[in-house]
N, C-alpha and C positions, 0 to 999 in steps of 0.2 A: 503467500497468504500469511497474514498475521493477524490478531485480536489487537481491538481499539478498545476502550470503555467506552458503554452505552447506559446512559442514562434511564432508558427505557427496557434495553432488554438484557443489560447489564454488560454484556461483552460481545461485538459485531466484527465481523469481516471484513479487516481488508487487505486490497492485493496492492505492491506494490512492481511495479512492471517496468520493462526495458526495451523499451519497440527497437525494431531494424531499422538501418541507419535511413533507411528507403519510405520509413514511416513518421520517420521525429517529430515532422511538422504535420504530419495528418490525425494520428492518433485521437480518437476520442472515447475517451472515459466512456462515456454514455453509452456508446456501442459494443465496450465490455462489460458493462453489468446487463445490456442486453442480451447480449452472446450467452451469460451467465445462466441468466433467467432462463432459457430455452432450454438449456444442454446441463445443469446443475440441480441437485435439490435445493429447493429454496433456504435451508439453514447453513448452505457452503456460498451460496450469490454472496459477492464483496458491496457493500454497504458504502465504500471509500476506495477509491483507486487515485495512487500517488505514482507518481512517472520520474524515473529515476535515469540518471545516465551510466551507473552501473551499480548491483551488487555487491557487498563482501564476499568474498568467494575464500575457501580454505586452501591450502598447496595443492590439492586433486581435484579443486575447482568445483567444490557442491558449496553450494549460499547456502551462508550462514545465518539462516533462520533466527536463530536463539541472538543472534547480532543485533539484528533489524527488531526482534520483539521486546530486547530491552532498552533502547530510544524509544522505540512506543511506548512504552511504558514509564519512565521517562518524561516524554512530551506531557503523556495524558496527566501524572501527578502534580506535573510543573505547571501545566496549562501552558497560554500564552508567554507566560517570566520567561521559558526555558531561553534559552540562549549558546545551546551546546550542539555541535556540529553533527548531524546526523549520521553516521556510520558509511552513507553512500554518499553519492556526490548530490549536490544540491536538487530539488523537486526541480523538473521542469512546469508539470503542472500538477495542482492537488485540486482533489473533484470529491464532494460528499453527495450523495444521492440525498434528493429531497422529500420523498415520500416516506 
């Protein structure tokens, strides 16, 4: 989980995720911010969920959070112009929640 900027409530949630290999092609977003909503207080539900095929990971293998939050941040300054290689491997797929 990382912060996006939000226009509206200034800074939003979101999770970026690595399904098993067994899931790649099933996965849907929509079913984890649903899962969210049920089992989460509503100011932790992810807002955005981006599908990665893996991680930066440190030598003892804990994700590097602070890695990933600054390309978010990043992105969200640059907007669209950016053009710089996101820290993990490419999105498979990026989902913003509509409401």
């Amino acid at each position: 989980m990382i912060a996006v900027r939000d226009p509206y409530r200034g800074e939003s949630v979101k999770a970026v995720v690595v399904p098993r290999q067994d899931h790649r092609g099933h996965f849907a977003p929509d079913e984890l911010i649903a899962w969210a909503r049920r089992h989460m207080a509503a100011y932790k539900v992810p807002r955005q969920v981006e599908v990665a095929d893996e991680l930066p990971r440190s030598a003892s293998g804990k994700v590097l959070w602070r890695v990933l939050q600054a390309w978010q941040d990043a992105q969200d300054t640059q907007g669209a112009r950016t053009s710089s290689t996101p820290p993990v491997s490419p999105a498979i797929v990026q989902h913003k929640e509509t409401s």
